[in-house]
Structures are given as C-alpha cells and as structure tokens.
Steps between C-alpha positions, in 0.01 A plus 500: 500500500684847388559708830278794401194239462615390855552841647143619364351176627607534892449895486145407388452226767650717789425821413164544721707411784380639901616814616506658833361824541622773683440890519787753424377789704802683443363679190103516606349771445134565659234206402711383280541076486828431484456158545658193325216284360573146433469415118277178582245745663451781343201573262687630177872388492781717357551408114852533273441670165351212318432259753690259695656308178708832406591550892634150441603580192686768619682364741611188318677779240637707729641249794874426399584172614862423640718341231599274787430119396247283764358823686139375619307611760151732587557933576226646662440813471231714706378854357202748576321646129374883646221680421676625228598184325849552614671209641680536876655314744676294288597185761709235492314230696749156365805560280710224318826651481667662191360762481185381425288687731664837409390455137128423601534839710630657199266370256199613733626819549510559098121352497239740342230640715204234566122640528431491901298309692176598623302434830146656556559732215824618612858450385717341724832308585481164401830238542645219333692222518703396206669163478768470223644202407837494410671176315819565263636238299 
C-alpha cells in the first residue's frame, strides 16, 4: 500500500479523536466563550477548504518524511481551530523521533484557515486530535 494511501487512511480513522476542554481566560473579554469545545460534541464542526479529503490531502503533500530507512511509529499532534479558522496551540502530544513531530508542527502551522465551529449559533473554539502515521521504507 503506497504511504500516502496509508497516511490518508489512519488520519481518516483517527482524526475525530477526544479532546479535553479547557477555558483560556487569559484573553476573555466580557460574555465572551472562550471555551474549548470537543470536536465529537459540537453541533457544526470546523471544516478545511474542501472538506476533510483536501485537509488530508494537504497534509500528505506537505509532511516531509525523514529520508531515514525503517522510521515507523504514530505523532500526535493536539491543536485548537479559533473562531477565526485559524489554527493554535499547535501540541505535541507523542513524537517518534527525527524530527518527525517538528514537521507536523510545521506543516500545521502553514495550514489555510478552516471555517469555525459553531455551538448555539455562535462561533467557537473547537480542538483536535490528529494522529499521523509515520512508516519510511
């Protein structure tokens, strides 16, 4: 199975993963939610331009792999998408080693604005979870 098949499979598979929520109060201004909504609960979920086969899409083209030889192993990677669309709090929750959790950072970082999530009418923080399987030949 070519990796990028792979890759895109296990993204799609773990890619609605549980995420805790927490409240940044830090820059709360008043009645505004500032809240971190879990992606499995919330009534309209954050989209990529195009849907979640170009978010896969794009980060199957833009992840450089190591050009080590038997590299295998799962990064996981935590992030909040903002009101905005803008993703934050880029995370490193499990890295493999070689750099390999640096490059998801970096290839998140470069990701295009997402439309936000939405609770009772409202935009608001939503987070994710993002497994990425790494296997180099």
């Amino acid at each position: 199975m070519p990796i990028r098949k792979f890759l895109f499979l296990l993204l799609f598979f773990g890619f609605f993963q549980n995420a805790q929520s927490q409240t940044d109060s830090s820059k709360a201004q008043p009645n505004e939610d500032n809240t971190v909504y879990n992606s499995t609960g919330i009534e309209l979920k954050p989209e990529f331009p195009g849907g979640l086969s170009k978010f896969y899409q794009f980060i199957s083209q833009n992840f450089n792999t190591p050009n080590i030889s038997g590299i295998k192993g799962k990064v996981l990677i935590s992030f909040v998408i903002e009101k905005d669309g803008s993703i934050t709090d880029i995370k490193v929750l499990n890295d493999i080693g070689f750099g390999c959790g640096q490059e998801a950072v970096r290839v998140l970082k470069k990701c295009p604005n997402w439309t936000p999530a939405e609770q009772y009418g409202k935009k608001v923080r939503c987070a994710f979870v993002l497994p990425i399987n790494i296997e180099s030949p």
